[in-house]
C-alpha positions in Angstrom: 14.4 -18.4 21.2 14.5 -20.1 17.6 12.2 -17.9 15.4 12.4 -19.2 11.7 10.7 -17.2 9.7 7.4 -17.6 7.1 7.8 -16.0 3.8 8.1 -12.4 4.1 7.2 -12.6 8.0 10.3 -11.7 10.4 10.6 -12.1 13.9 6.4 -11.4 13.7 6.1 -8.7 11.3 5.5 -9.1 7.4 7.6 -7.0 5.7 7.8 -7.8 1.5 11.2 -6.2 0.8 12.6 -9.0 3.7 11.3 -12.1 1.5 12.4 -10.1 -2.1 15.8 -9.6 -0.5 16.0 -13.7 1.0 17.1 -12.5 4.3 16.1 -15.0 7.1 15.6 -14.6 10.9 17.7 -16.9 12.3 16.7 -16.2 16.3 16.8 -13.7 19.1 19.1 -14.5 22.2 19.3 -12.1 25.0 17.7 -9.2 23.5 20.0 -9.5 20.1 18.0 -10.4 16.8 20.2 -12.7 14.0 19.5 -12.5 10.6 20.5 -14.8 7.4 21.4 -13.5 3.8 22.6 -15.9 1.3 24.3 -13.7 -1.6 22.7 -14.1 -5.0 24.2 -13.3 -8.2 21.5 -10.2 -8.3 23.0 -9.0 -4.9 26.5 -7.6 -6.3 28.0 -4.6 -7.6 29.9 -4.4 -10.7 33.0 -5.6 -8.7 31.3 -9.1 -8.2 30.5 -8.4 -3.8 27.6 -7.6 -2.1 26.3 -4.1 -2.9 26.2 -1.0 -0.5 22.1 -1.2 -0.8 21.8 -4.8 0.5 24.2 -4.5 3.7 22.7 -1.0 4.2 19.2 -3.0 4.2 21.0 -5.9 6.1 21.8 -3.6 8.6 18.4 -1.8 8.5 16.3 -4.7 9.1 18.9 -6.0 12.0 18.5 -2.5 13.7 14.9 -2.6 13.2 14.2 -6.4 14.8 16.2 -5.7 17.8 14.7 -2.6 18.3 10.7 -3.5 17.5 11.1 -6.5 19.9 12.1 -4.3 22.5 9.2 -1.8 21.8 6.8 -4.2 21.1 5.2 -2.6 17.9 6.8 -1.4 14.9 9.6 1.2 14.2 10.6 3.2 12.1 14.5 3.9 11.3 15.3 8.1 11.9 18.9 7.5 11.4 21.2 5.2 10.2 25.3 5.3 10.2 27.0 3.1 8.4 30.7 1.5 8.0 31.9 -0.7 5.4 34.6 -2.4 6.5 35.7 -5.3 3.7 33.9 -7.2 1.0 30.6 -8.7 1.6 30.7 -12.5 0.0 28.9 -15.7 0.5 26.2 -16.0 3.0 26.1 -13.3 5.7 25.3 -13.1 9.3 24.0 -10.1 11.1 23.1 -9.2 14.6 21.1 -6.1 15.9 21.4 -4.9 19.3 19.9 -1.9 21.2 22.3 0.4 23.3 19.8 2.4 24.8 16.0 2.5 24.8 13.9 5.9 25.8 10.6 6.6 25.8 10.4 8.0 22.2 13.6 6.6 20.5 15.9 3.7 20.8 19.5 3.5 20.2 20.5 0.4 18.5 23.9 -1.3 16.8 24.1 -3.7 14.4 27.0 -5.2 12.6 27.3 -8.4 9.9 29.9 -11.0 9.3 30.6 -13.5 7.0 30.6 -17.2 7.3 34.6 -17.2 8.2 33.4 -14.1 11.4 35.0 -11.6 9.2 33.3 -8.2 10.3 32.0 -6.6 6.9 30.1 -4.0 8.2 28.6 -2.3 10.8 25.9 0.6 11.7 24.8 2.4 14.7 20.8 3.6 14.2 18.2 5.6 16.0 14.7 4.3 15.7 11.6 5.8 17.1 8.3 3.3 18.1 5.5 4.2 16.2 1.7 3.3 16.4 0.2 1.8 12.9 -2.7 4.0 12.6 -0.1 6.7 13.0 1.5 5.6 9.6 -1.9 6.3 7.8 
């Protein structure tokens, strides 16, 4: 299923920090959500590559979609491990997957390339379903 994306709206849920980062829903295809980030000048490091903070959040929002489609309300990450694995540059794909969903958590992997299918880097996350009127 094709799902582009309103401003700050991904895969059905608004989230602001999505739409101030530029990352894009791209579609879901047998359970696995596929996000978009073209790099921006205000997305590096001193070294010139994409910061730590924006794959982490890359990563985040990957594990998240996979894992809110699958519970069918919203999420909330309880754990996130993280790999960098080489130089994040140019425009970035990533793709969240779950491993495992339970009753009160869902295990979920995520992992970004860039445009040449170079794998950057990679996260495994558990994330727990949550009702909104929970969140207060």
């Amino acid at each position: 299923m094709d799902q582009p994306s309103e401003q700050g709206t991904i895969f059905g849920a608004h989230i602001p920090f999505v739409n101030h980062c530029g990352i894009e829903a791209l579609d879901v295809r047998e359970g696995r959500t596929r996000l978009r980030l073209a790099l921006r000048p205000e997305h590096a490091n001193n070294l010139g590559i994409a910061h730590g903070g924006v794959i982490c959040t890359l990563l985040d929002v990957a594990l998240g979609t996979a894992a809110r489609l699958k519970a069918g309300r919203p999420v909330v990450t309880l754990d996130m491990q993280t790999r960098f694995l080489a130089p994040g540059r140019g425009t970035l794909i990533a793709e969240g997957r779950i491993t495992r969903a339970g009753r009160s958590v869902i295990f979920c992997e995520a992992e970004i390339r860039d445009a040449d299918g170079a794998l950057v880097a990679s996260a495994t996350g558990l994330l727990k379903p949550v009702h909104e009127s929970a969140l207060g």
